[in-house]
Structures are given as structure tokens and as C-alpha cells.
C-alpha positions as CSV (number, residue, x, y, z in Angstrom):
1,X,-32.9,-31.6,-135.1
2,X,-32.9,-34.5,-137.5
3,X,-35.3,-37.3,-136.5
4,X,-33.3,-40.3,-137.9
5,X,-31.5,-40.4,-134.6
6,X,-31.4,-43.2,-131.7
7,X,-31.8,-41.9,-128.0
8,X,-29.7,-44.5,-125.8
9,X,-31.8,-45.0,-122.5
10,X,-29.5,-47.8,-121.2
11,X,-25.6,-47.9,-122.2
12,X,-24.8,-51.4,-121.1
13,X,-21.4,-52.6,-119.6
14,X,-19.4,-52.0,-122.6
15,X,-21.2,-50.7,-125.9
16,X,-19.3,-49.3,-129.1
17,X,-20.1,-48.3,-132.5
18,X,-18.1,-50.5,-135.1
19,X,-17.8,-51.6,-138.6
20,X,-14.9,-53.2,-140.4
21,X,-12.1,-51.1,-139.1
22,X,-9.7,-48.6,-140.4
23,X,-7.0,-50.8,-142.5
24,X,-3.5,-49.4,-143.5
25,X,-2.2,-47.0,-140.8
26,X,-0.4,-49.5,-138.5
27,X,2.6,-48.0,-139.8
28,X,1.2,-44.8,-137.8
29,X,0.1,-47.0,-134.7
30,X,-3.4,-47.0,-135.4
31,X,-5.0,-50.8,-134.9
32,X,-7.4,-51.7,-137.3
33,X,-10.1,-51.9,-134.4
34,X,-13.5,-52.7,-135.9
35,X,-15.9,-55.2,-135.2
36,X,-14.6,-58.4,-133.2
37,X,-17.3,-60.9,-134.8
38,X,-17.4,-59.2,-138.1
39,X,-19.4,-62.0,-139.9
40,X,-22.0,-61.2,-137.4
41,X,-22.1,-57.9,-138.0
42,X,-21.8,-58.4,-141.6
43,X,-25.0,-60.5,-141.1
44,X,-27.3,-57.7,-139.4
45,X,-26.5,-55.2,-141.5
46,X,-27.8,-57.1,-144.5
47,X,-31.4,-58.4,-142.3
48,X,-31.7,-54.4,-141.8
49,X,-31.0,-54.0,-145.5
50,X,-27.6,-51.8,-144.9
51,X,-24.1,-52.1,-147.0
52,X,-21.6,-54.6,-145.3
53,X,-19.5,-51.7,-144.5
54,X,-22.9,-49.8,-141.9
55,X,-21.5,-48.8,-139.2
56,X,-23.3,-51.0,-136.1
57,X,-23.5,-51.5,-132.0
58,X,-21.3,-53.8,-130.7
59,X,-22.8,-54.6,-126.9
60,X,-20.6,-56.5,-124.1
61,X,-22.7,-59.0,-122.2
62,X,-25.7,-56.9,-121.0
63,X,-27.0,-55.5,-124.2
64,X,-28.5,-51.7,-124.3
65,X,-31.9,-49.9,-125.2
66,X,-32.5,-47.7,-127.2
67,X,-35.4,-45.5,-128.2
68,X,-35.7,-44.4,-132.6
69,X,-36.7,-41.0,-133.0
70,X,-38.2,-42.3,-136.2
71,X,-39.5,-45.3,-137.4
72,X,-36.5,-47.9,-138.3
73,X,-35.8,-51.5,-138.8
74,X,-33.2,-53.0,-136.9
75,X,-31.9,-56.3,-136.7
76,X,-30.0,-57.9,-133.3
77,X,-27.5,-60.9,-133.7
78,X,-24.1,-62.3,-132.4
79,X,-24.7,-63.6,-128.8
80,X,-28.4,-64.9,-128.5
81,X,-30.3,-62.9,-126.0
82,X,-34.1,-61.7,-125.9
83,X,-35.2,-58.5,-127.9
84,X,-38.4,-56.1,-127.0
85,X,-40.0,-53.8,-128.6
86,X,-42.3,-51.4,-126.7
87,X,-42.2,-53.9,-124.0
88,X,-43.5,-56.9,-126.0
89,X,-40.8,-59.9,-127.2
90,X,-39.7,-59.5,-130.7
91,X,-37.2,-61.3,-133.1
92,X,-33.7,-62.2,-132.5
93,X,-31.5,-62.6,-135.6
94,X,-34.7,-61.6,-138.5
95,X,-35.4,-57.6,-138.9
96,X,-37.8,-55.7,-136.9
97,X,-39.6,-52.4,-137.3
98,X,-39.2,-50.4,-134.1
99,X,-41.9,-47.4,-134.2
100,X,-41.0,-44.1,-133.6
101,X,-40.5,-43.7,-130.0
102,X,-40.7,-47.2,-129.1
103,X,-38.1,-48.8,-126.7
104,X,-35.9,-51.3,-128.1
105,X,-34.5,-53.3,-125.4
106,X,-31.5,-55.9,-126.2
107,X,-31.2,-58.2,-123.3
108,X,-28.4,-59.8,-121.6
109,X,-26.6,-62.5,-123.2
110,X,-27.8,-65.8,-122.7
111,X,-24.9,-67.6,-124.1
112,X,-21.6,-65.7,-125.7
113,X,-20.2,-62.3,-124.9
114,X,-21.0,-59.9,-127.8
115,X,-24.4,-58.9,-129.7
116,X,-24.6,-56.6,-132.5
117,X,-27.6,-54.3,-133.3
118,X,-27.8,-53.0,-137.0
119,X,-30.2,-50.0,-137.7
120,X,-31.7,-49.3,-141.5
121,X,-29.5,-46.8,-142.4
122,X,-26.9,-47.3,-140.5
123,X,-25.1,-45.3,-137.4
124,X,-24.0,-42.6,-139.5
125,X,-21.0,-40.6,-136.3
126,X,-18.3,-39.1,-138.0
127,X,-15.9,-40.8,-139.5
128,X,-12.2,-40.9,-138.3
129,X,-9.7,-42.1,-140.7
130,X,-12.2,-44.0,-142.9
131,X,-14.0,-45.5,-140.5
132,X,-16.7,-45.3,-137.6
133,X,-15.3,-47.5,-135.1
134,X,-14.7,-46.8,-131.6
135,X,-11.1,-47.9,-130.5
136,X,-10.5,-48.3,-127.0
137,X,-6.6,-48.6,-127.2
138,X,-5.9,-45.4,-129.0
139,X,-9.0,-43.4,-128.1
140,X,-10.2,-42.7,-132.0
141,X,-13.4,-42.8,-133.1
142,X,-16.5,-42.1,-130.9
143,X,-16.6,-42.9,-126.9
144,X,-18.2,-46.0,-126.0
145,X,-22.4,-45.1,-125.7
146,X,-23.3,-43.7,-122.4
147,X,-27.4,-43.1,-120.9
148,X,-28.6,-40.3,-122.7
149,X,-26.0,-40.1,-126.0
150,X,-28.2,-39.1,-128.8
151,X,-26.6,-41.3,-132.2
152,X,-27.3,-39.8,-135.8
153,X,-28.6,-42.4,-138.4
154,X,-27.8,-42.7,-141.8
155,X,-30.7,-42.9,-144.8
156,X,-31.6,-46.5,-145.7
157,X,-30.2,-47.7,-149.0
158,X,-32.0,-51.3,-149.7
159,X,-34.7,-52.9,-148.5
160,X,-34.8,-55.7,-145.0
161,X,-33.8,-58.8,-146.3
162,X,-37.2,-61.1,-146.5
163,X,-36.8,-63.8,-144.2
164,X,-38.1,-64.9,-141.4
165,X,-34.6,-65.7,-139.4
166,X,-31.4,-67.0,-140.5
167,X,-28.7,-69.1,-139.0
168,X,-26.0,-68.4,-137.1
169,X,-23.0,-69.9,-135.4
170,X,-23.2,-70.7,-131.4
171,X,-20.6,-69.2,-128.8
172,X,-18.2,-72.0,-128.8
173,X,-18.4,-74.7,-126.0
174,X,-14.6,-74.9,-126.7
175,X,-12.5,-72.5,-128.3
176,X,-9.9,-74.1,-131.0
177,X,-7.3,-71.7,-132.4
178,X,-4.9,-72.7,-135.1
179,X,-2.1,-71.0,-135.4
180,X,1.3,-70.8,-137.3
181,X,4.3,-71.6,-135.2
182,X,6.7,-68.0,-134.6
183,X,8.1,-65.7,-135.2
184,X,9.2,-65.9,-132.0
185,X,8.9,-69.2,-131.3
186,X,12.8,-69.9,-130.7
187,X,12.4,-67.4,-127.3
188,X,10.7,-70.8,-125.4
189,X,11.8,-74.2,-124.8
190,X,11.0,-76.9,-126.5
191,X,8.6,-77.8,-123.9
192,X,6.5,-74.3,-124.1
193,X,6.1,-75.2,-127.6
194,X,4.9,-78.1,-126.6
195,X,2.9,-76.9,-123.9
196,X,0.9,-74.6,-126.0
197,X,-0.3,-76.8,-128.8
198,X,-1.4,-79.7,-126.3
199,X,-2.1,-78.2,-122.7
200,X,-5.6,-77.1,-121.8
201,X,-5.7,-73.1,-121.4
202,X,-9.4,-71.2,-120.3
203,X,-10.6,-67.8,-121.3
204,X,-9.7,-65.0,-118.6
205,X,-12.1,-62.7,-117.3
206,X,-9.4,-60.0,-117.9
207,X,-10.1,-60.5,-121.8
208,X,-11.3,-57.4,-124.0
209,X,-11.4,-56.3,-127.4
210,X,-7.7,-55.2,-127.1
211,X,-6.4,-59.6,-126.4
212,X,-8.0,-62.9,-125.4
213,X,-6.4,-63.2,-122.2
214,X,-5.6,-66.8,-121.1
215,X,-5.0,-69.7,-117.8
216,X,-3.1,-72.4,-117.8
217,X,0.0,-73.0,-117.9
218,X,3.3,-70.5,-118.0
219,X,5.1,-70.6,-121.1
220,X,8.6,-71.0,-120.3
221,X,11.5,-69.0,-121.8
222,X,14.9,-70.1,-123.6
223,X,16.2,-66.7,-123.8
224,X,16.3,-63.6,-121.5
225,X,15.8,-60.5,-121.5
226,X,13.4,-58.4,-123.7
227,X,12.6,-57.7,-127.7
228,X,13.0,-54.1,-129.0
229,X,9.5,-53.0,-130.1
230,X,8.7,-54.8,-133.3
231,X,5.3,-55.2,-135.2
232,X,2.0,-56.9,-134.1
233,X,-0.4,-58.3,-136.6
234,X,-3.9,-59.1,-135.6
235,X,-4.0,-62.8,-134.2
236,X,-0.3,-62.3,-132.3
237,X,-0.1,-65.1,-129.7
238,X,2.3,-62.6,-127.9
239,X,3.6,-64.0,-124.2
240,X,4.2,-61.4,-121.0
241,X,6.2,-62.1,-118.3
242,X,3.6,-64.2,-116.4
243,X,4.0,-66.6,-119.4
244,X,0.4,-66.9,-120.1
245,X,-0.5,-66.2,-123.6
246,X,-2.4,-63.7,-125.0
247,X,-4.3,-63.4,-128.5
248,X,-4.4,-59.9,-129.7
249,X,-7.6,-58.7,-131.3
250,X,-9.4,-55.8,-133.1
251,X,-8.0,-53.0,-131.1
252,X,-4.3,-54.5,-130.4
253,X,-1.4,-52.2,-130.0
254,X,0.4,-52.3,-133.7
255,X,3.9,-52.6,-131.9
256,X,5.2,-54.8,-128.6
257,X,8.3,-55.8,-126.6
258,X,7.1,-59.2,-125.6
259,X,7.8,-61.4,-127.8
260,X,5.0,-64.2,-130.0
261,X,5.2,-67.9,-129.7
262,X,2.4,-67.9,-132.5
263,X,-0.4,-66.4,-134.6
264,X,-3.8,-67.1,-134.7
265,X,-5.5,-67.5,-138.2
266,X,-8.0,-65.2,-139.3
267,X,-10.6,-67.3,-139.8
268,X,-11.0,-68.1,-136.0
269,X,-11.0,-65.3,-134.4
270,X,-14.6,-64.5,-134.7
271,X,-15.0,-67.1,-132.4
272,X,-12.8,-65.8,-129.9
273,X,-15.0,-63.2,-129.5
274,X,-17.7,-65.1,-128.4
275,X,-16.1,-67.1,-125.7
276,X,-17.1,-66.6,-122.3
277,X,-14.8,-66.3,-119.4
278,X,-13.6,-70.0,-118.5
279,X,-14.1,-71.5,-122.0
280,X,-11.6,-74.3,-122.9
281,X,-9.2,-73.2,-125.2
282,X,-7.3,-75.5,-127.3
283,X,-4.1,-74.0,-129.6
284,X,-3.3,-76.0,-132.8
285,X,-0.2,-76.1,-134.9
286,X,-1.3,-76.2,-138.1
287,X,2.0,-75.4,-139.5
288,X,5.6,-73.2,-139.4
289,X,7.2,-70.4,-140.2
């Protein structure tokens, strides 16, 4: 039995292992899946002295503990909340050395919805078509952590970064999305177009890592009846028949029937990860197809 190994004493709500995603099988419908804040997990890894590419924890809200069969550095960013070691408050967003046997303990958030928790050496499951994430739409990669799942570790490569603590971006008070106008766009009226880009929307509780789920107002068709299947692309402002849009993320199905007013540009979807049910949520045309 290897000791570079983490012993999870407390799962969380939602905790997954992630890095930056398996890229070029949509064409097989596997999403990319991977982390949904991926410059903060970018950022751990290198306070914990791992490749961008470690595998990390994502955590959901309530954070997780875990216990290092081995001495390890970690480092804990994303959504601010408090760290322990052995019981005692440590650093949030610098590296930390966890002794052997000690219990780490992420806390819930205290602002934002996701933390990440990079370990020196990185978690080192299996691969599964080139990458470690856990996707909960198609079920590949490992299960999200439950109380007692023992998780191998990798061997460090580099050193911690030396610094005391870096910055990082809040959760956003108000979530702004710009987007690109179709390819659907000629499905709505005139006014849902309008409605979109000027209307006030609010994060749903029913969001996940598969799509932001929105509130506010119904999108309102010009045509009827439904798309065949066609592609998705991460960012997908895709509309269902309630009319309230939805922005596909990380683990998004790679084909749909509903059609997309809009999508969301890279850049700003880091952000959406980070929003907490009943954040404002403003789209913004920024240009057209």
C-alpha cells in the first residue's frame, strides 16, 4: 500500500476530481468536462508546485476533508472559505504542508460556489481518454469522492511556489456574459432577442456543471416545432421549452434538439462558475454571426 495516498473523511455535497478535460472526442459524444473555473485550478496547482495539467478536487459549496497518508503540500482556492489543519486555521489561496495523518478540513464556502484543492503531486486516478476528470453527464472518469474513498497521489515534480498568498478574482456580485448572437437566433422573435440582451435573468438553483440554469423571462419563439439533433459547443445559450435560457458548461451534452439563441465567450465562463443561486445575470451582444 503506497503512502502518497489521501483518505477522504468527509465527501461534501458534490466533490470531483478534474483537470483541463478531455478535448477532441465530441465527435464521439464525450464533453470536454474538466474543471469549471479552470484559471483557479490552474492557480493551485502551481502554489502546490504541480504541472497546469495536475489533476485537482473540485468541491460544491461545502468543501471536504481529507486526511494525507504522507506528508504533502496542498494549496485551496476558487470560492474563499476557511482551511484547517489538524484542527488549527491555516492559509487559504498560499500552500500548506499537511503532516502525515493530519486532517485537512476545507470549509464551506463563504462567498461563490466552487473551491479547488491542489495536492503536491497531484491526484494521480486513472486516466480515461487522456484525462482524470470526473464527468457527470456521460459517467467517465472517476465517481464523484464519497466518505472513506482512498485517492492515489502522484510524485511531486517542482517545488511550492514562494509566496505568501496571491490574488484572486471574487465570485461575481453580478454575472455579465457576452455572447455572439445565433446560430439559432432566427427561431425567436425579435423581441426575445431583445429580451435577452437587456432583461434581467438570476442564477437557478437547478444549475450544475452540466448548464447555468436561468429566471426571468421566457424567450419567445418565431418558429415551431423542434431542431434535429445538431452540435453543442461549450458556452451554448441553448433555450427549452420553458423559454428560459441555459448556458452549457464543462460537462454539456455534445449534441441537442433545442435550439441556441447565443453563445457565451470563453473568457467568461469561469465566472459562471462561481455564481451563487440568485446572482443577477446580465447577457451582452457583443456581436453576430
Amino acid at each position: 500500500m503506497t503512502d502518497r495516498a489521501l483518505l477522504v473523511v468527509r465527501a461534501g455535497a458534490l466533490t470531483t476530481v478534474q483537470d483541463r478535460g478531455r478535448t477532441g472526442y465530441a465527435h464521439l459524444g464525450v464533453p470536454r468536462s474538466g474543471a469549471l473555473d479552470p484559471h483557479a485550478a490552474a492557480l493551485v496547482n502551481r502554489l502546490a508546485g504541480n504541472p497546469p495539467d495536475a489533476a485537482v478536487l473540485e468541491t460544491t459549496l461545502d468543501g471536504c476533508a481529507l486526511r494525507p497518508r504522507s506528508a504533502v503540500t496542498v494549496a485551496v482556492g476558487g470560492a474563499p472559505c476557511p482551511v484547517t489543519v489538524g484542527g488549527r486555521p491555516a492559509a487559504w489561496g498560499a500552500p500548506v504542508v499537511v503532516p502525515a495523518g493530519a486532517l485537512l478540513e476545507v470549509g464551506a464556502a463563504v462567498a461563490g460556489v466552487r473551491a479547488y484543492v491542489a495536492v503536491s503531486g497531484g491526484i494521480a486516478v486513472e486516466p480515461v481518454l487522456g484525462s482524470r476528470s470526473t464527468d457527470l453527464l456521460s459517467g467517465l472518469g472517476p465517481p464523484p469522492l464519497t466518505d472513506g474513498m482512498v485517492l492515489p497521489l502522484g510524485t511531486p515534480t517542482g517545488p511550492p511556489a514562494r509566496v505568501d498568498a496571491v490574488p484572486q478574482p471574487g465570485p461575481p456580485a453580478e454575472l455579465v456574459l457576452r455572447v455572439t448572437l445565433g446560430p439559432r437566433e432566427d427561431w425567436f422573435t425579435a423581441r426575445a432577442v431583445r429580451d435577452l440582451t437587456t432583461r434581467a435573468y438570476r442564477v437557478s438553483s437547478a444549475s450544475n456543471r452540466i448548464g447555468l440554469r436561468t429566471e426571468g423571462p421566457a424567450l419567445e419563439r418565431a418558429r415551431t416545432g423542434e431542431l434535429h439533433s445538431e452540435g453543442m459547443v461549450l458556452g451554448a445559450v441553448q433555450v427549452p421549452p420553458d423559454g428560459r435560457p441555459v448556458v452549457f458548461l464543462a460537462d454539456h451534452p455534445t449534441t441537442g434538439g433545442y435550439p441556441v439563441i447565443a453563445v457565451v465567450g470563453a473568457a467568461d465562463l469561469p465566472a459562471a462558475a462561481q455564481a451563487v443561486p440568485g446572482t443577477p445575470v446580465r447577457f451582452v451582444a457583443v456581436r453576430r454571426r
